[in-house]
C-alpha positions as CSV (number, residue, x, y, z in Angstrom):
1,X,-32.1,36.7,-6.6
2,X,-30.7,37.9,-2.9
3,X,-29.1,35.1,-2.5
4,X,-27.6,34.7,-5.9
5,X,-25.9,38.6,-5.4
6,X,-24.7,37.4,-2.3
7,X,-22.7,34.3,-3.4
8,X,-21.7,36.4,-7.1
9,X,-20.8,39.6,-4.6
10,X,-17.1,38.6,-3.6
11,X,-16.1,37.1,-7.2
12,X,-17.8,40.1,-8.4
13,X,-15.8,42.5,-6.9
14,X,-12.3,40.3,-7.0
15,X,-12.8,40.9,-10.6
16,X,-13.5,44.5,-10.6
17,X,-9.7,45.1,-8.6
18,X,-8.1,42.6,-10.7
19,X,-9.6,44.9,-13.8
20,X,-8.8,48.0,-12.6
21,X,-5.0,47.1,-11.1
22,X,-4.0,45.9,-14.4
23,X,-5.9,48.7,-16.3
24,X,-4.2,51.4,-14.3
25,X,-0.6,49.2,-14.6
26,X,-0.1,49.2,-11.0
27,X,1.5,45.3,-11.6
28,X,3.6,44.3,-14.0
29,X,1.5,42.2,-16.4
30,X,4.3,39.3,-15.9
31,X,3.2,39.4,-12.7
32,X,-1.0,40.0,-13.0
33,X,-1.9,39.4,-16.7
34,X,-5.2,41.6,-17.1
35,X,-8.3,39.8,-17.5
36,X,-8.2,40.8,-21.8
37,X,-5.2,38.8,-21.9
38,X,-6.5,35.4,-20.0
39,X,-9.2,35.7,-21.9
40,X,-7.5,35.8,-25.2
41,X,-5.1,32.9,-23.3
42,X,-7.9,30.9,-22.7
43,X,-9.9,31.5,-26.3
44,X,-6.3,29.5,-28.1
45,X,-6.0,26.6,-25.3
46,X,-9.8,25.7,-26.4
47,X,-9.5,26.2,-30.1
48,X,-6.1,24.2,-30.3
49,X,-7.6,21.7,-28.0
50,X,-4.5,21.6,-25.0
51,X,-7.3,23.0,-22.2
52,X,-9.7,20.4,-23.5
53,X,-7.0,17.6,-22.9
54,X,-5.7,18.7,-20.0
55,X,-8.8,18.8,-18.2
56,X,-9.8,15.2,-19.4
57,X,-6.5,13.8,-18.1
58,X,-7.1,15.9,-14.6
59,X,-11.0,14.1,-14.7
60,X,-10.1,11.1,-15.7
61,X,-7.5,10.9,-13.1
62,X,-9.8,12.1,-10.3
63,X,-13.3,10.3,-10.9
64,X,-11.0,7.2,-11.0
65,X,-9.8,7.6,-7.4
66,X,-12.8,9.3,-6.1
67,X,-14.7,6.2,-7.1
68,X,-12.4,3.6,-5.4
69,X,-12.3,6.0,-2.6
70,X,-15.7,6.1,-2.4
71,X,-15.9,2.2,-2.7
72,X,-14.0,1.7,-0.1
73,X,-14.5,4.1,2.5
74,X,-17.9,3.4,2.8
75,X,-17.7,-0.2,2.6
76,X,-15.0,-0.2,4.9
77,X,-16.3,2.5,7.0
78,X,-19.3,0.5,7.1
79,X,-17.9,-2.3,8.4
80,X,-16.3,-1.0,11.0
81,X,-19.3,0.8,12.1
82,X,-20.8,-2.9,12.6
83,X,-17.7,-4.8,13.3
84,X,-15.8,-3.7,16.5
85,X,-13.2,-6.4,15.8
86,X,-13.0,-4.8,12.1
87,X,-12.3,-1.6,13.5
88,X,-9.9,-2.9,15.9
89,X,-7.9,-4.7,13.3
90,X,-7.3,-1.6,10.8
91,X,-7.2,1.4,13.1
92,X,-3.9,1.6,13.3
93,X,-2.9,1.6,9.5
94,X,-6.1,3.5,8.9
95,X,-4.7,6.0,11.7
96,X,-0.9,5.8,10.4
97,X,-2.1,6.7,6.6
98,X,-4.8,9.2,7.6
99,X,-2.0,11.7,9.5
100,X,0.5,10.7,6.3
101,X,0.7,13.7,3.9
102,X,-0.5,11.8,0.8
103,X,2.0,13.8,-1.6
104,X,4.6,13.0,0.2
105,X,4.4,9.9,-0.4
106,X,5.2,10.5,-4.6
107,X,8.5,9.4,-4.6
108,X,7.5,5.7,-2.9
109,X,4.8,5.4,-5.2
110,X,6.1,6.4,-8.3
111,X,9.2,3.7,-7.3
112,X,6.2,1.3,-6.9
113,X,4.3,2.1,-9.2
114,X,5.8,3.3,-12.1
115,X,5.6,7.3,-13.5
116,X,2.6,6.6,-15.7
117,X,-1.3,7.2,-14.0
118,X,-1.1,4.7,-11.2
119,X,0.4,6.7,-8.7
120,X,-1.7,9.7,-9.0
121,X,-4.8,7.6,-9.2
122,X,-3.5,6.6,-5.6
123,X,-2.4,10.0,-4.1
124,X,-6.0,11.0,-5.3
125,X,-7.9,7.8,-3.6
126,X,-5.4,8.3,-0.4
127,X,-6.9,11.7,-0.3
128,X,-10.4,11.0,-0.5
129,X,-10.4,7.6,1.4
130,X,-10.6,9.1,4.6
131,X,-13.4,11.7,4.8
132,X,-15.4,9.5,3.3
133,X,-14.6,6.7,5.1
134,X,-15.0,8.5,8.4
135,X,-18.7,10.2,7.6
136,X,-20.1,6.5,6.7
137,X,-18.8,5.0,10.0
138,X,-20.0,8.0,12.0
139,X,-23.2,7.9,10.1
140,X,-23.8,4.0,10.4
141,X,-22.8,3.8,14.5
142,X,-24.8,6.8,14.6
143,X,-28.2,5.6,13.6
144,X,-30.9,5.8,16.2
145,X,-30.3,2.5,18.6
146,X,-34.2,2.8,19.3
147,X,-35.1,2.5,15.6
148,X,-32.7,-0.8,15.3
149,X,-34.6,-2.1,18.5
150,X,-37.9,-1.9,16.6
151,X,-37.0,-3.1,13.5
152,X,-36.2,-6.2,15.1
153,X,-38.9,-6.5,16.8
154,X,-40.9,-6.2,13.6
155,X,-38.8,-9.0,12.7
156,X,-36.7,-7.6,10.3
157,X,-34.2,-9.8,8.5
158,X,-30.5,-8.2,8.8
159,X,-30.8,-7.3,4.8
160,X,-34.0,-5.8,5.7
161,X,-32.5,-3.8,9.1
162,X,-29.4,-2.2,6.3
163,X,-31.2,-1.4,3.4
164,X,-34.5,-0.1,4.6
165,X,-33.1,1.2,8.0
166,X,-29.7,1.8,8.3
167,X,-28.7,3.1,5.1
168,X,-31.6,5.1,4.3
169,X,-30.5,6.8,8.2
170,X,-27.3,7.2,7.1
171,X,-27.1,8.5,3.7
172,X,-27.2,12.1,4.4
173,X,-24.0,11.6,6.5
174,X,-22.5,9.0,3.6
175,X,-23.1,11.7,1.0
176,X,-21.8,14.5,2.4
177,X,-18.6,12.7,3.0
178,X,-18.5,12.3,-0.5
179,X,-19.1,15.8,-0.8
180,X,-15.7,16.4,1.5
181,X,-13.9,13.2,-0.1
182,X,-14.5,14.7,-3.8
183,X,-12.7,18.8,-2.7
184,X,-9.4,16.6,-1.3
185,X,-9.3,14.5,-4.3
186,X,-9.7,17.5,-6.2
187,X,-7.0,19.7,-5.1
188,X,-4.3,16.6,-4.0
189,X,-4.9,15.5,-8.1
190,X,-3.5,19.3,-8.9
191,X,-0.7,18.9,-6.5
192,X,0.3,15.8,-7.6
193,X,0.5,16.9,-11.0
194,X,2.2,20.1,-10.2
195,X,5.2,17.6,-9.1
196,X,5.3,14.6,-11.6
197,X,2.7,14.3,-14.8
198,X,3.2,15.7,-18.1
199,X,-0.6,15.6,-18.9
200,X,-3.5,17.5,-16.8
201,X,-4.5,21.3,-15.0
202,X,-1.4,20.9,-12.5
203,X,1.1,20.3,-15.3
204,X,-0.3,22.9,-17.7
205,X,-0.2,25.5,-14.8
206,X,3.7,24.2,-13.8
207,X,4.7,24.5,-17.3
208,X,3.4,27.8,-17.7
209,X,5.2,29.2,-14.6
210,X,8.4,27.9,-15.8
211,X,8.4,29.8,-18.9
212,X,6.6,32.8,-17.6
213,X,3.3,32.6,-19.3
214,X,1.0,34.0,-16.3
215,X,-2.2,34.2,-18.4
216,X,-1.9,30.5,-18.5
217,X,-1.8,30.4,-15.0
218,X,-4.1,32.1,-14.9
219,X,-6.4,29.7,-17.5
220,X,-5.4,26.9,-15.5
221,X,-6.2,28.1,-11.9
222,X,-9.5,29.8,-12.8
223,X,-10.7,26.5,-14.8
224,X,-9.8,24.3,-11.6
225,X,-11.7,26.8,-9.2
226,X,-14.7,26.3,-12.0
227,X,-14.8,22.7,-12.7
228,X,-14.6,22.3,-8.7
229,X,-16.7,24.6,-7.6
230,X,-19.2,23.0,-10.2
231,X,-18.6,19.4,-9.3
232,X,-19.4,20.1,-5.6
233,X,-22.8,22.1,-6.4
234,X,-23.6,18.7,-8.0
235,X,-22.9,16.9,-4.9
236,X,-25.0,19.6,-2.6
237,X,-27.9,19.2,-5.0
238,X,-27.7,14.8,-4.7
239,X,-27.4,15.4,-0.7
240,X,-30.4,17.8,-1.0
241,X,-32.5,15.1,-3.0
242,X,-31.6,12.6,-0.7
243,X,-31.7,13.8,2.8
244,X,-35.5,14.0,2.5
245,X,-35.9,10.8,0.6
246,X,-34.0,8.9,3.2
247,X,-36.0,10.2,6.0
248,X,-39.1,9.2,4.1
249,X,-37.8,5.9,3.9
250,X,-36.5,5.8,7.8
251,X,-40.5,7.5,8.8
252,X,-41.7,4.6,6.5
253,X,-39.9,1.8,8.4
């Protein structure tokens, strides 16, 4: 209970100001619509079913790139972690992409790729690539050079050394770089559709700005602060389950 007033305490009391600045019209309501009014926003964008699509398009979009992202990061991170020579080979475009802005790279890809869902698929995988790639290379060099040394003396088969060793080590540094790879897809998804979609939670809060409907705004910014902020208390709870799993598994071995 303590600790659910502390985390509710700050929202709680963001809400109470917002309630009573609008209530007492200190800010024009163009400006700060009152909670009432996002509410009654919010009630019509679910019953006509725009909020519902727009947040399919913005998930569809984002577990799409999150997943190659994830793929790839910790398959290549991985292999570098193993491979020197591998890590050799792509530091430099892994270095020369990883201090790139990803949205600034819109107008290339949209040229490339076309104005339809590729290139935000790839502004989101760009995002989360290289958090998650990181954490599994850090996680995999990281593993206890002791532990390795034993397992092959045990005679462990190099199948046996990764999946009953090495991974089980590292997946409490693989997931939560999933954790950090999911927030960046998250938010560069809303940025890129804040510059070129016609479908998702960027485009409905760009649109709304442009013809001055705050409480829409409003709708739009408050459901991506919820569908995010629910998204990563999934990921804390599957790095909570399997930090001690792994560890059993590592004590095991």
């Amino acid at each position: 209970m303590r600790r659910f007033f502390d985390y509710a305490f700050i929202p709680a009391a963001l809400f109470i100001l917002w309630l009573y600045t609008t209530t007492e019209g200190f800010v024009a309501p163009i400006l700060l619509p009152s909670p009432a009014s996002v509410a009654a926003r919010f009630a019509e964008l679910i019953g006509n079913g725009e909020l519902l699509h727009h947040i399919g398009a913005s998930a569809f979009r984002t577990m799409t790139g999150f997943l190659l992202a994830a793929s790839l990061g910790i398959g290549l991170g991985v292999l570098c972690a193993k491979s020197p020579k591998a890590s050799r080979l792509t530091r430099f475009l892994i270095e020369a992409l990883r201090v790139t802005p990803p949205l600034s790279l819109i107008p290339l890809l949209i040229l490339w790729l076309g104005i339809e869902e590729a290139p935000k698929i790839a502004i989101v995988f760009l995002s989360g690539f290289f958090p998650i790639y990181m954490n599994a290379a850090t996680a995999v060099a990281g593993v206890d050079p002791k532990l390795i040394e034993a397992a092959r003396t045990l005679k462990f088969t190099g199948r046996e050394l990764f999946f009953k060793l090495t991974l089980p080590a590292a997946l409490p540094g693989i997931v939560t770089g999933l954790r950090l790879g999911f927030g960046y897809c998250w938010r560069a998804l809303v940025g890129a559709e804040l510059i070129a979609a016609s479908s998702g939670l960027g485009f409905l809060i760009s649109e709304s700005g442009e013809f001055a409907k705050t409480d829409a705004v409003f709708v739009g910014i408050i459901t991506i602060v919820v569908l995010g902020i629910a998204a990563d208390a999934l990921l804390r709870a599957l790095l909570k389950r399997v930090t001690p799993a792994s560890a059993a598994e590592v004590q095991r071995v």
